[in-house]
C-alpha positions as CSV (number, residue, x, y, z in Angstrom):
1,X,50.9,-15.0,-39.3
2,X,53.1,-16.7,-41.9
3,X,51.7,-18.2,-44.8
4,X,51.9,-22.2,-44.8
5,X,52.6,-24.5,-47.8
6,X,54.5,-23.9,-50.8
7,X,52.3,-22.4,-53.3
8,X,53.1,-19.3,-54.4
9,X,51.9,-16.2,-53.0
10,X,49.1,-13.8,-55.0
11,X,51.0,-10.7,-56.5
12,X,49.1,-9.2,-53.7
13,X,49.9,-10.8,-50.9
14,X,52.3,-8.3,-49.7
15,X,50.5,-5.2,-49.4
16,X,47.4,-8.1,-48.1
17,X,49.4,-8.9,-45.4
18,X,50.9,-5.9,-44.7
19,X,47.4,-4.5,-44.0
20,X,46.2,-7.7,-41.9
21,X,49.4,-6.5,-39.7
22,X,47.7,-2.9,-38.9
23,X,44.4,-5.1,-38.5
24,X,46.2,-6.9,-36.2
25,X,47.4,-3.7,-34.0
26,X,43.6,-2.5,-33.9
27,X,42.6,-5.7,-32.3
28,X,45.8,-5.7,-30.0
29,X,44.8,-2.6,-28.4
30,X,41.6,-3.4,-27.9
31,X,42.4,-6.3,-25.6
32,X,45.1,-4.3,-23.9
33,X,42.6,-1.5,-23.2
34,X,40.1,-4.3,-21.5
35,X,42.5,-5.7,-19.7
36,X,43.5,-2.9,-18.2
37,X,39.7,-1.4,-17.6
38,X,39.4,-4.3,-15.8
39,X,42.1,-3.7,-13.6
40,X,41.2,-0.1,-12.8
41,X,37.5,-1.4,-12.0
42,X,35.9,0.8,-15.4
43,X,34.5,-2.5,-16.8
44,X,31.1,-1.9,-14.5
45,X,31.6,1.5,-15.1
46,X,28.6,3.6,-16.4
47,X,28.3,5.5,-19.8
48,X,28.3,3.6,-23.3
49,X,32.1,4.0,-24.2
50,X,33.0,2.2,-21.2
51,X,30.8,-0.6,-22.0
52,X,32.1,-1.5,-25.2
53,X,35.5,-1.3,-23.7
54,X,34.7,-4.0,-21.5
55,X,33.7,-5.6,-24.9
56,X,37.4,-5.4,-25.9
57,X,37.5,-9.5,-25.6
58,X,36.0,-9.5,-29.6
59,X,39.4,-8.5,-30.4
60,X,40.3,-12.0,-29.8
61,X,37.7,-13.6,-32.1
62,X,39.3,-11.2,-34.6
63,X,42.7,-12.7,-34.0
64,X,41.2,-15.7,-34.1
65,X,39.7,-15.0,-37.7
66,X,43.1,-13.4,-38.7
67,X,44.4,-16.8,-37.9
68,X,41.3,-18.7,-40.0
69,X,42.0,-16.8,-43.6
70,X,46.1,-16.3,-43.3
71,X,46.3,-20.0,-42.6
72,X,44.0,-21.7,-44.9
73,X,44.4,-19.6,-47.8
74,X,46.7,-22.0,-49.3
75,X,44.9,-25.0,-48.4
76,X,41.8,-23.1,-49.8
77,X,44.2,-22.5,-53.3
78,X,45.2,-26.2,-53.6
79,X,41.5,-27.1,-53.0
80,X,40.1,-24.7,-55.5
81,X,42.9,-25.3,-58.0
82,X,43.4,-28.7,-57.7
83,X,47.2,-28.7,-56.7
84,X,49.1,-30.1,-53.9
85,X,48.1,-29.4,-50.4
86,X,50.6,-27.6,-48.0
87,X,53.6,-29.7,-45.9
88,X,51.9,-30.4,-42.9
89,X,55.1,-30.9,-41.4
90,X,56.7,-27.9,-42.8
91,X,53.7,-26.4,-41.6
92,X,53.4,-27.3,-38.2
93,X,57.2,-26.1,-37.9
94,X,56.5,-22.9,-38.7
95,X,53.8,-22.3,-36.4
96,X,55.4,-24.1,-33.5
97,X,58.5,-21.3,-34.2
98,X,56.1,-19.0,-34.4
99,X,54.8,-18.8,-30.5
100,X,56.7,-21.1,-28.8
101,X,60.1,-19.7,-28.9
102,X,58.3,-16.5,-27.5
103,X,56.4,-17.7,-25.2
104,X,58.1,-19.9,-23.2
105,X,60.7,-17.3,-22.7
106,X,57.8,-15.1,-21.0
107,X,57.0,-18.3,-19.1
108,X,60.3,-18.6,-17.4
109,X,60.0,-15.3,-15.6
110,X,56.3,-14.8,-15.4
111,X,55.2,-18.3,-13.7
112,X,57.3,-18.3,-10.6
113,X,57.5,-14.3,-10.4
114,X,53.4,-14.1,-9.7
115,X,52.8,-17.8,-9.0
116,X,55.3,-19.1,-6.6
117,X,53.4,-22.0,-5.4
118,X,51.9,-23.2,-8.4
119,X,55.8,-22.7,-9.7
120,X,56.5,-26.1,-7.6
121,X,54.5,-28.2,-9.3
122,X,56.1,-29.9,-12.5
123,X,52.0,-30.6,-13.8
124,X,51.5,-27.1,-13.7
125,X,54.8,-26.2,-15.9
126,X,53.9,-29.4,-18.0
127,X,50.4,-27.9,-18.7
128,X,51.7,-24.4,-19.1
129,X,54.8,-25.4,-21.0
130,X,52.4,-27.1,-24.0
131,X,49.5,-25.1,-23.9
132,X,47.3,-27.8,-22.6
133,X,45.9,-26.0,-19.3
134,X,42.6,-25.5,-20.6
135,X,41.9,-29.0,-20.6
136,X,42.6,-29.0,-17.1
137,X,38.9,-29.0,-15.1
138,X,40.2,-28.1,-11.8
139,X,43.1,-25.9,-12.8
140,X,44.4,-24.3,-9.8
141,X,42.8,-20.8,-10.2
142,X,39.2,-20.2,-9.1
143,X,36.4,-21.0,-10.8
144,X,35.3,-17.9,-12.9
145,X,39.1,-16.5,-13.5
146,X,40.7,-17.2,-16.9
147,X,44.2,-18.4,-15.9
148,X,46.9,-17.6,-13.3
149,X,47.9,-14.6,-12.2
150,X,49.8,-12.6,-15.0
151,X,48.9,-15.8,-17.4
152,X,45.0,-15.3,-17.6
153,X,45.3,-14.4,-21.5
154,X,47.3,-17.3,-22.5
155,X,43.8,-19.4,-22.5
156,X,43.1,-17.8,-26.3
157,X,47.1,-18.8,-27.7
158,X,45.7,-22.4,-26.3
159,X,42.9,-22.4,-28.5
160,X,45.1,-20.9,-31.1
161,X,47.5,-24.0,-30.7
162,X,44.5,-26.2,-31.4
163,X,43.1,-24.7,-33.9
164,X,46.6,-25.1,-35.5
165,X,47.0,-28.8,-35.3
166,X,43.3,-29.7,-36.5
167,X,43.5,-27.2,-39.6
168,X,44.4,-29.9,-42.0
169,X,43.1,-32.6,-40.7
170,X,39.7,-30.0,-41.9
171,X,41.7,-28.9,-44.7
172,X,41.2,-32.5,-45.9
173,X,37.9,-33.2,-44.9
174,X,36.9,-29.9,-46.6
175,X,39.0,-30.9,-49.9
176,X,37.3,-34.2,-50.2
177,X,34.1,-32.6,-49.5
178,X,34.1,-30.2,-52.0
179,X,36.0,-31.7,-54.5
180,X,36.9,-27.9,-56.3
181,X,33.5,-26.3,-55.8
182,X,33.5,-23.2,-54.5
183,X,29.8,-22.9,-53.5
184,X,30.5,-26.6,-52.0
185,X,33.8,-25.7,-49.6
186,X,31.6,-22.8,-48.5
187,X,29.0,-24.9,-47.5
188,X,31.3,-27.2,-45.4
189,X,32.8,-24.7,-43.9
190,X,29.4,-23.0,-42.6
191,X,28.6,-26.1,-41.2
192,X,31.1,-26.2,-39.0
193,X,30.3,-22.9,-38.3
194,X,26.8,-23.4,-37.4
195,X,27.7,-26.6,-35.0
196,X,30.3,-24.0,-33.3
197,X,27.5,-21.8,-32.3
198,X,25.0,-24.8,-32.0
199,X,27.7,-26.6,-29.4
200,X,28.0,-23.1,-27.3
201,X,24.5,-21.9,-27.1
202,X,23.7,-25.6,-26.2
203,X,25.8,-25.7,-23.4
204,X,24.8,-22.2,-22.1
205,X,20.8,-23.2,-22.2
206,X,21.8,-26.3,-20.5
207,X,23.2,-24.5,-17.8
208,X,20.6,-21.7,-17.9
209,X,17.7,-24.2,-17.5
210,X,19.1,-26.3,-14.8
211,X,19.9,-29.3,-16.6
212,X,21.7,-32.2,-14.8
213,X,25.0,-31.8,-15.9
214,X,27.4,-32.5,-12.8
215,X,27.6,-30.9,-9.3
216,X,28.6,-28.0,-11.1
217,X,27.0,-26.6,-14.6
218,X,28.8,-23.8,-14.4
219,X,32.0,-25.2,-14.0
220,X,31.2,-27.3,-17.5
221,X,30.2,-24.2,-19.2
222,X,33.1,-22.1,-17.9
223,X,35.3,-25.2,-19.2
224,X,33.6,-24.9,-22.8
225,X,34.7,-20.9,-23.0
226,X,37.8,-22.0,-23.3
227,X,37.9,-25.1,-25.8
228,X,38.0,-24.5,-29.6
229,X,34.5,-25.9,-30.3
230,X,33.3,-22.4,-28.7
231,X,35.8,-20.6,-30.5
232,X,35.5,-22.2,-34.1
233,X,33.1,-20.0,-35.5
234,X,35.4,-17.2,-35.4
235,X,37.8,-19.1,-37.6
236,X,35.6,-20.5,-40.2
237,X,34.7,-17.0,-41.0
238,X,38.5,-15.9,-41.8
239,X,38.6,-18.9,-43.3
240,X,35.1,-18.8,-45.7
241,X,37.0,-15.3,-46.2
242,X,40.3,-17.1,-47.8
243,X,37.8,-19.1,-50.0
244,X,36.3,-16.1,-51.0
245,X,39.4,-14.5,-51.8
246,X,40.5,-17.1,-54.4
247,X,37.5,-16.1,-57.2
248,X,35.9,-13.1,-58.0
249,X,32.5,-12.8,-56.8
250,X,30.1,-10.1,-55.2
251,X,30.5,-10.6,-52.1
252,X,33.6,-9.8,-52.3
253,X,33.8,-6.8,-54.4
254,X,30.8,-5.4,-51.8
255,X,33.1,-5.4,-48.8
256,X,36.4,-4.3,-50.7
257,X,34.7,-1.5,-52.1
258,X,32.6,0.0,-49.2
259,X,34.7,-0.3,-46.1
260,X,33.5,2.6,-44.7
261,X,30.0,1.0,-44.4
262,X,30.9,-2.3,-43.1
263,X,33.2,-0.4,-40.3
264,X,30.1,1.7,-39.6
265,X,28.1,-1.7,-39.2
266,X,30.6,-3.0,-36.5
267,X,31.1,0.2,-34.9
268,X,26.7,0.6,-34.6
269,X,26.7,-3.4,-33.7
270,X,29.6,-3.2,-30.7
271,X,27.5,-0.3,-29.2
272,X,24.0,-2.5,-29.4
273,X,26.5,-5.4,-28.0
274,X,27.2,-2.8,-25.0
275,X,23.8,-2.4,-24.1
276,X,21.3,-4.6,-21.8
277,X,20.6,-6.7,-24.7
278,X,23.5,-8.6,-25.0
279,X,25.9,-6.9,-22.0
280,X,24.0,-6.9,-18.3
281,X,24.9,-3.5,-16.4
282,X,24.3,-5.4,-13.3
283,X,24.7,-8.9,-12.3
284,X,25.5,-12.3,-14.4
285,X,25.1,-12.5,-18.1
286,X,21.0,-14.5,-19.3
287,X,21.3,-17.2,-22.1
288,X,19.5,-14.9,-24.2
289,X,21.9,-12.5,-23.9
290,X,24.3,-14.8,-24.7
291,X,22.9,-15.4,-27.8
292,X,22.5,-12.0,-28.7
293,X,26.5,-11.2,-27.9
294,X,27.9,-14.2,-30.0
295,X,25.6,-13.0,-33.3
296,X,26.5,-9.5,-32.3
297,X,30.3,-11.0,-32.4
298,X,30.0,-12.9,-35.2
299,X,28.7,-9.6,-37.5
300,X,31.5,-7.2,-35.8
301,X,34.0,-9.9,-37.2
302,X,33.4,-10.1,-40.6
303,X,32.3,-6.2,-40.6
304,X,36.1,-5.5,-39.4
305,X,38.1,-7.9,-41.2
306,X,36.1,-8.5,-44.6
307,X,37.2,-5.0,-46.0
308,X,40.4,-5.7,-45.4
309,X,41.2,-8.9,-46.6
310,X,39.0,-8.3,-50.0
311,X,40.1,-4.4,-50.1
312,X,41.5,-4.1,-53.9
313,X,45.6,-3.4,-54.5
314,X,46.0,0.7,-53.7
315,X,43.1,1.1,-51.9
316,X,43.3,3.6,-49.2
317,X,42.2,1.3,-46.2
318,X,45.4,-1.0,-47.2
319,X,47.3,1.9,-47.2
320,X,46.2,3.3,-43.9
321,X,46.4,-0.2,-42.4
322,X,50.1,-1.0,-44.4
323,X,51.6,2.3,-43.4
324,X,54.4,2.1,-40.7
325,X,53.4,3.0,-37.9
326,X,50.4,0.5,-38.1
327,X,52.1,-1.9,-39.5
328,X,55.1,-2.4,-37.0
329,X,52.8,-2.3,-34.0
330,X,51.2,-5.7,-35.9
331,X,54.1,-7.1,-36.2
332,X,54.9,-7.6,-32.2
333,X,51.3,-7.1,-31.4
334,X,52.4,-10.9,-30.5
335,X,54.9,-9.8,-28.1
336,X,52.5,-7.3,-26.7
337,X,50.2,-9.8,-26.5
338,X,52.1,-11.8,-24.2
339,X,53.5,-9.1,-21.8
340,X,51.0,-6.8,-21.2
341,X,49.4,-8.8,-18.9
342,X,52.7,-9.1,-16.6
343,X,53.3,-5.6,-16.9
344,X,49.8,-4.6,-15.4
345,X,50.7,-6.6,-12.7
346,X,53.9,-5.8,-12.2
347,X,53.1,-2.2,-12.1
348,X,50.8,-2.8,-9.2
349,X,53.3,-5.0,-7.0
350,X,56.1,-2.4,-7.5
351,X,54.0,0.8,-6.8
352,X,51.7,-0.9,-4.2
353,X,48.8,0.8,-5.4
354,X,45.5,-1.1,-4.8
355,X,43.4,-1.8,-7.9
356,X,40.4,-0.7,-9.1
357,X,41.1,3.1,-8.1
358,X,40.0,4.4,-12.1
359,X,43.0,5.4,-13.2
360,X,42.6,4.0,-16.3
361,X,44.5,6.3,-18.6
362,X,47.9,6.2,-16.2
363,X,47.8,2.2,-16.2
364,X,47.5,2.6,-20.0
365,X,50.1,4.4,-20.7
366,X,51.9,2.5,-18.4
367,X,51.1,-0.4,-19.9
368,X,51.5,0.3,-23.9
369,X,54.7,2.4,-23.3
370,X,56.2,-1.0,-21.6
371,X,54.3,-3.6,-23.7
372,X,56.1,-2.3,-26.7
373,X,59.6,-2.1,-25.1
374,X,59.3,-5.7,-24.3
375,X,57.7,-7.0,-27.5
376,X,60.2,-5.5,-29.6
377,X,62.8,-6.8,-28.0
378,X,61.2,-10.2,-28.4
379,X,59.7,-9.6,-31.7
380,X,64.3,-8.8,-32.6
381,X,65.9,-11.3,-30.7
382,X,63.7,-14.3,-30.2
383,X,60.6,-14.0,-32.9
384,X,62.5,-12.9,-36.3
385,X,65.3,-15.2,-35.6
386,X,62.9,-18.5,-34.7
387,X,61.4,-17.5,-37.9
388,X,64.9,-17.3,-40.0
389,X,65.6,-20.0,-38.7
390,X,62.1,-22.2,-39.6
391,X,62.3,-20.5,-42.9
392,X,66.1,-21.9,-43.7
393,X,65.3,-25.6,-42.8
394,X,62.5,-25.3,-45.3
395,X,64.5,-24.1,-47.8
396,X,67.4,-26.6,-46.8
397,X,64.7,-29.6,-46.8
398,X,63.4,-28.0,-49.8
399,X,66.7,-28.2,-51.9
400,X,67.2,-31.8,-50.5
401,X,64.3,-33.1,-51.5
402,X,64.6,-31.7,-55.2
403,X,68.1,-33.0,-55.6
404,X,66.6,-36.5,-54.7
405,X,64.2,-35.8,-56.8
406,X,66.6,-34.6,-59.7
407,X,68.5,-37.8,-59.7
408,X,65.7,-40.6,-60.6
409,X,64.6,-38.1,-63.1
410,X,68.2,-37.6,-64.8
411,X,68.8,-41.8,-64.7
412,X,65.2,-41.9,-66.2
413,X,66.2,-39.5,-69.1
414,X,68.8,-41.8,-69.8
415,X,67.0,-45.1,-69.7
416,X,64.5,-43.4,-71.5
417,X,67.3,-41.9,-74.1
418,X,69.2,-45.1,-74.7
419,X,65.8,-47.4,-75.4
420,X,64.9,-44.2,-78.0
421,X,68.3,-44.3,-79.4
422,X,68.0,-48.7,-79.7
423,X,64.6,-48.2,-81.5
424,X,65.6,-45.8,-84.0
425,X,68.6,-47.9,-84.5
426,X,66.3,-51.1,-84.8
427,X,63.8,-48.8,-87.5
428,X,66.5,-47.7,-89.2
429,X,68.1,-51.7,-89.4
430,X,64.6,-52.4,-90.9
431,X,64.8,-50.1,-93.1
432,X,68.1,-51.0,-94.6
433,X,66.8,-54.5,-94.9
434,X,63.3,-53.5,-96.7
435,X,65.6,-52.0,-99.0
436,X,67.5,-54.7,-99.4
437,X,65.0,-57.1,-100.0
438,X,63.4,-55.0,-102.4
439,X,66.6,-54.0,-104.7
């Protein structure tokens, strides 16, 4: 994700982001490998590894907290420091550039190739087009799927899109909240954390007790999965995480230095997410277990991305995370992101092989070996250049606006000059007369 705003970067952003990239390929692959366990019917399938596959969804909420500390690190900076907040409209540019371009060109092909009839309908592109299907309550896929055909992932880039337009609208509201306190802007922001997992436990105990909430609870609930209210949590922690970053403090220095631990803790908390207690082997998912899976999520978030975004300069996890292999697989994990999906089904329509036949390593390879042809052609011809192109209007707009601003500054110097030059002239007059007067 780019950086927003025009405050300078830390000296160590680089190497910082660099590692968020190979973060950013771990998470990747974790959806992919759902995805396509899903497909091959291994998401029901018995044995513990299997079930925390079918847990790959958290690598969402870990995009989603990539998104939360990338994005309002420099709002956090201005707030801390007392500058000048970020361009909301330079902003806003940059991430329209960043996933629109992109994805509307996988749009073209994907929506009428699997989704003929819902291609005739102009609502449907109109939704699709601006990200706004999940506000749709009776979208026209069934009740319990995420999206259409090929499309189902998209629902979490809507939430992203959101989450994009209301960050400084909170921005603000956290700045004038705070007003430069640390311990303050953390407190804010872990309010709206804790009325993100109020709001979605709420509306799962609703439904799980029965209460009158429509024909259809379900349908409500199902609706609120896919809304950023659910999903908010996940990016106030990346986003407590770019406040953190800003001063030294413990908390900190305890994640940066002991990765190793803190990857143990989300390795030990995806497994006890796996089990009955938060994952049913059988059957629909309880409210309590509900609970139990979004504070299970919730610690496997900040246990995977906290020792990244606090690791110190050189340390080794930056450089395992920074190195290139890593690192370029971030950089279209976007891409992959947006075609993996198509390709899973497009490798069943073309072979006419049913699903759910357990094949899952052959549909992987498939599917990653593809994937990364197609995202790196979109991450070379239609991502890098929207981006060039977003980051030379900035500039352009940039030297505009200081040349405008040059110019009052320059007839100011001399106004300012000329009156300096008439008072000396009018002390030194003075002068001559005091002299005067007295001889």
């Amino acid at each position: 994700m780019m950086q927003a705003g025009p405050t300078p970067r830390a000296a160590s952003a680089p190497g910082h982001l660099a590692s968020l990239d190979g973060l950013r390929s771990v998470a990747i692959m974790s959806v992919v490998g759902l995805h396509v366990a899903g497909a091959t019917g291994l998401t029901s399938a018995d044995g513990l590894l299997w079930r925390m596959l079918a847990n790959g969804g958290i690598g969402v909420s870990i995009f989603f907290a990539l998104s939360g500390f990338l994005l309002y690190r420099p709002f956090a900076r201005a707030t801390l420091d007392g500058g000048s907040m970020p361009g909301v409209r330079d902003y806003l540019l940059r991430r329209a550039l960043r996933i629109l371009p992109a994805y509307w060109l996988m749009l073209v092909f994907v929506l009428p190739a699997f989704n003929r009839e819902e291609a005739r309908d102009p609502v449907v592109w109109l939704q699709m087009l601006t990200l706004t299907h999940n506000y749709d309550f009776h979208p026209p896929w069934p009740l319990g799927g995420v999206g259409l055909p090929a499309l189902g992932p998209v629902w979490s880039l809507s939430v992203e899109a959101t989450f994009y337009l209301v960050l400084p609208l909170l921005a603000l509201g956290l700045r004038r909240f705070s007003r430069g306190s640390l311990r303050r802007l953390l407190l804010g922001l872990g309010v709206l954390g804790v009325l993100s997992l109020l709001e979605t436990l709420t509306m799962r105990y609703l439904e799980y007790f029965g209460a009158s909430l429509g024909g259809d609870p379900f349908r409500l609930l199902f609706y609120n999965e896919r809304l950023l209210p659910r999903s908010l949590m996940f990016f106030v922690l990346g986003m407590a995480m770019a406040v953190l970053a800003q001063r030294p403090n413990r908390v900190r220095d305890a994640f940066g230095s002991a990765p190793g631990a803190s990857w143990t803790v989300a390795a030990c908390a995806l497994a006890l997410m796996s089990t009955p207690l938060a994952t049913p082997l059988y059957g629909g998912q309880s409210a309590h277990q509900y609970l139990v899976h979004n504070l299970l999520s919730l610690v496997i978030v900040v246990a995977t991305v906290a020792p990244v975004a606090f690791a110190p300069e050189g340390h080794l996890v930056r450089m395992i995370l920074a190195g290139p292999l890593m690192c370029r697989l971030g950089l279209i994990s976007y891409g992959v992101f947006l075609w993996h999906s198509p390709v899973i089904e497009l490798w069943y329509a073309l072979t006419g092989r049913p699903q759910y036949l357990g094949d899952f390593w052959l549909v992987l390879g498939v599917t990653v070996v593809f994937s990364l042809m197609l995202a790196s052609l979109s991450h070379l011809f239609v991502e890098a250049p929207a981006q060039r192109f977003g980051r030379r209007r900035q500039q352009e707009r940039r030297r505009q606006d200081a040349q405008k601003g040059r110019e009052p500054f320059s007839e100011q110097r001399v106004h300012v000059g000329r009156a300096a030059e008439a008072q000396a002239s009018g002390q030194r007059g003075g002068e001559g007369r005091q002299t005067h007067q007295g001889g």
